[in-house]
C-alpha positions as protocol buffer text, in pm:
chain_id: "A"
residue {
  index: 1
  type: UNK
  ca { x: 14157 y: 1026 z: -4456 }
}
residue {
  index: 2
  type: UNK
  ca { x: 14069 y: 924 z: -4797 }
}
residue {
  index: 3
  type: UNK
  ca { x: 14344 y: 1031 z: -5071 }
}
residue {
  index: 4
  type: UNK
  ca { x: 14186 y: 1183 z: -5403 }
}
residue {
  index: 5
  type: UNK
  ca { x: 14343 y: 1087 z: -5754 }
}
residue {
  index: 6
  type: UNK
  ca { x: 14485 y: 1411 z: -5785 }
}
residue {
  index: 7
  type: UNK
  ca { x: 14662 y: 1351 z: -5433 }
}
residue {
  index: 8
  type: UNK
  ca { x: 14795 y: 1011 z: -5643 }
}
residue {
  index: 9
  type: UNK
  ca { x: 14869 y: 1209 z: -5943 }
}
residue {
  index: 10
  type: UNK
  ca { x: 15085 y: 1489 z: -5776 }
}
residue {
  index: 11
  type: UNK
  ca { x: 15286 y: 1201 z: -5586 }
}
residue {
  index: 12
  type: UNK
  ca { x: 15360 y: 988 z: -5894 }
}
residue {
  index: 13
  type: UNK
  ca { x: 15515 y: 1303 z: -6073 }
}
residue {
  index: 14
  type: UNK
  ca { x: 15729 y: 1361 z: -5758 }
}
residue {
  index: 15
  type: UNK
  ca { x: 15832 y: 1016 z: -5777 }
}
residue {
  index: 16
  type: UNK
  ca { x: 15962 y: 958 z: -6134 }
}
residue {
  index: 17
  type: UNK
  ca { x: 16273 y: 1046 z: -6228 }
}
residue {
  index: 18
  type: UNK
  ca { x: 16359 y: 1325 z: -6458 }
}
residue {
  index: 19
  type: UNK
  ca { x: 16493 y: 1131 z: -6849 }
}
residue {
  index: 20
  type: UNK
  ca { x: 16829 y: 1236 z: -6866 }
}
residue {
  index: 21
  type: UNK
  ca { x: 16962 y: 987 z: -7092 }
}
residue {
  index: 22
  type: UNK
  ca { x: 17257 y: 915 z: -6892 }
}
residue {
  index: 23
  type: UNK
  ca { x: 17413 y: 542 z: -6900 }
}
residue {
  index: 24
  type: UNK
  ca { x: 17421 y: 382 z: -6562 }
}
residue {
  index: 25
  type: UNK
  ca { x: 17554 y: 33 z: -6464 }
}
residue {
  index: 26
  type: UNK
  ca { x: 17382 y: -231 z: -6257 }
}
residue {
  index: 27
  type: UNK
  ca { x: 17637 y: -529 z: -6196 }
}
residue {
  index: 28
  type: UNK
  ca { x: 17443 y: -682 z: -6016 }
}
residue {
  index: 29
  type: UNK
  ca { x: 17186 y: -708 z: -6291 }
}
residue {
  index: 30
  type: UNK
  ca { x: 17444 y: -762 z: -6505 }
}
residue {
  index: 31
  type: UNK
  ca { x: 17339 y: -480 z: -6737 }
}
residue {
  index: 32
  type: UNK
  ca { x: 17402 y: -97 z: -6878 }
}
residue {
  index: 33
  type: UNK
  ca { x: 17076 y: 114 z: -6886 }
}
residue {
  index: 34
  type: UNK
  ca { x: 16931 y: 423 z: -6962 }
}
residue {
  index: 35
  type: UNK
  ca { x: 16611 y: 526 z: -6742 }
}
residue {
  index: 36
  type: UNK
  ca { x: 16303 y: 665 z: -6927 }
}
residue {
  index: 37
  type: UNK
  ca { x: 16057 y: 740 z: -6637 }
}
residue {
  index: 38
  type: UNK
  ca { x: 15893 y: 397 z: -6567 }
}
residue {
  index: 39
  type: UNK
  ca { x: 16071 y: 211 z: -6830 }
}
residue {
  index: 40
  type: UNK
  ca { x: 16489 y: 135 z: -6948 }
}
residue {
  index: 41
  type: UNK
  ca { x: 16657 y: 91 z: -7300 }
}
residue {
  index: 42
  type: UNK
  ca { x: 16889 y: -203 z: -7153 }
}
residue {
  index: 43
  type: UNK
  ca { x: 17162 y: -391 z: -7244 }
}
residue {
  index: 44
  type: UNK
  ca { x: 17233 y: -740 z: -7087 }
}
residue {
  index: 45
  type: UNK
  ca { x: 17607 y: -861 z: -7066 }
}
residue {
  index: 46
  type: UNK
  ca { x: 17738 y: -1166 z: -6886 }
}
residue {
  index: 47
  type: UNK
  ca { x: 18073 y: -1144 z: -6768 }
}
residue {
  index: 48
  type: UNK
  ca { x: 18375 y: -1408 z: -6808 }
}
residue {
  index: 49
  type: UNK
  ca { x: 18684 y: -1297 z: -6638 }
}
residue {
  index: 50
  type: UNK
  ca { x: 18729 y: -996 z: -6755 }
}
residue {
  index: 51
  type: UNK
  ca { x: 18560 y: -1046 z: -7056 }
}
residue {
  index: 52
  type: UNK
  ca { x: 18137 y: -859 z: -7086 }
}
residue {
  index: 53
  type: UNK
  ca { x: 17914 y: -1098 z: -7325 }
}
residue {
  index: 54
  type: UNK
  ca { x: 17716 y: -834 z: -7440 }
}
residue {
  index: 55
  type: UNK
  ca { x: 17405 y: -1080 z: -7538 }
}
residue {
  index: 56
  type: UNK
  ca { x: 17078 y: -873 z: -7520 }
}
residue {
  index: 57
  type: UNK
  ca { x: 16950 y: -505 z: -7622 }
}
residue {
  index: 58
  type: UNK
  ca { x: 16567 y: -362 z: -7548 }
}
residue {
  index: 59
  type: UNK
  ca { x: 16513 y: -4 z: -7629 }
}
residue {
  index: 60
  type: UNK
  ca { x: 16091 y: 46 z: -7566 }
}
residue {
  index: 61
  type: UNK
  ca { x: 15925 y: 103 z: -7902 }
}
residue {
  index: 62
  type: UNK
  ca { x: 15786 y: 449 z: -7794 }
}
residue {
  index: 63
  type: UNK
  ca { x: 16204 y: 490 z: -7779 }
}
residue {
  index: 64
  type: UNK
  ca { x: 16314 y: 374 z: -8111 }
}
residue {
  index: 65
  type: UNK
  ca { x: 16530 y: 564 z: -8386 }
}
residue {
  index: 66
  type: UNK
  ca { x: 16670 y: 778 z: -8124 }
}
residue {
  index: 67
  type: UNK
  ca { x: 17029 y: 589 z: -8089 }
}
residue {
  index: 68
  type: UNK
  ca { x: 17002 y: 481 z: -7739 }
}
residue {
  index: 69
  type: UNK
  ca { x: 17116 y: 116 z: -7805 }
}
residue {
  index: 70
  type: UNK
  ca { x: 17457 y: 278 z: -7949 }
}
residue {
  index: 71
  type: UNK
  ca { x: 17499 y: 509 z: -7703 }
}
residue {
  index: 72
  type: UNK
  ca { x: 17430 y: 227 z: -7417 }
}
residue {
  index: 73
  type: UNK
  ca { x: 17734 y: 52 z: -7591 }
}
């Protein structure tokens, strides 16, 4: 059965993730984030002992001026 663009539509709103501006971790990624639907303001850290590097910040230009690279720190 053939699936219309609207069918697509619907399904990618289901999908995404309400913006709530919440700071999660990712150790693995070695990172603090904030998810904005299909994008992240991030910040990159390596760590030394106990020790994070914090080494990198990307907040999305659609993003900026809003203090999400503070609050991520």
């Amino acid at each position: 059965m053939p699936v219309s663009k609207e069918d697509l539509d619907d399904r990618e709103q289901q999908v995404k993730k309400e913006i709530t501006f919440d700071v999660e971790h990712d150790p693995i990624g070695q990172k603090f984030f904030i998810y904005l639907g299909n994008t992240e303001a991030i910040i990159a850290y390596t760590q030394i002992n106990n020790i994070l590097d914090l080494h990198h910040t990307l907040v999305p230009e659609t993003y900026r001026g809003r203090g999400l690279a503070e609050k991520i720190c």
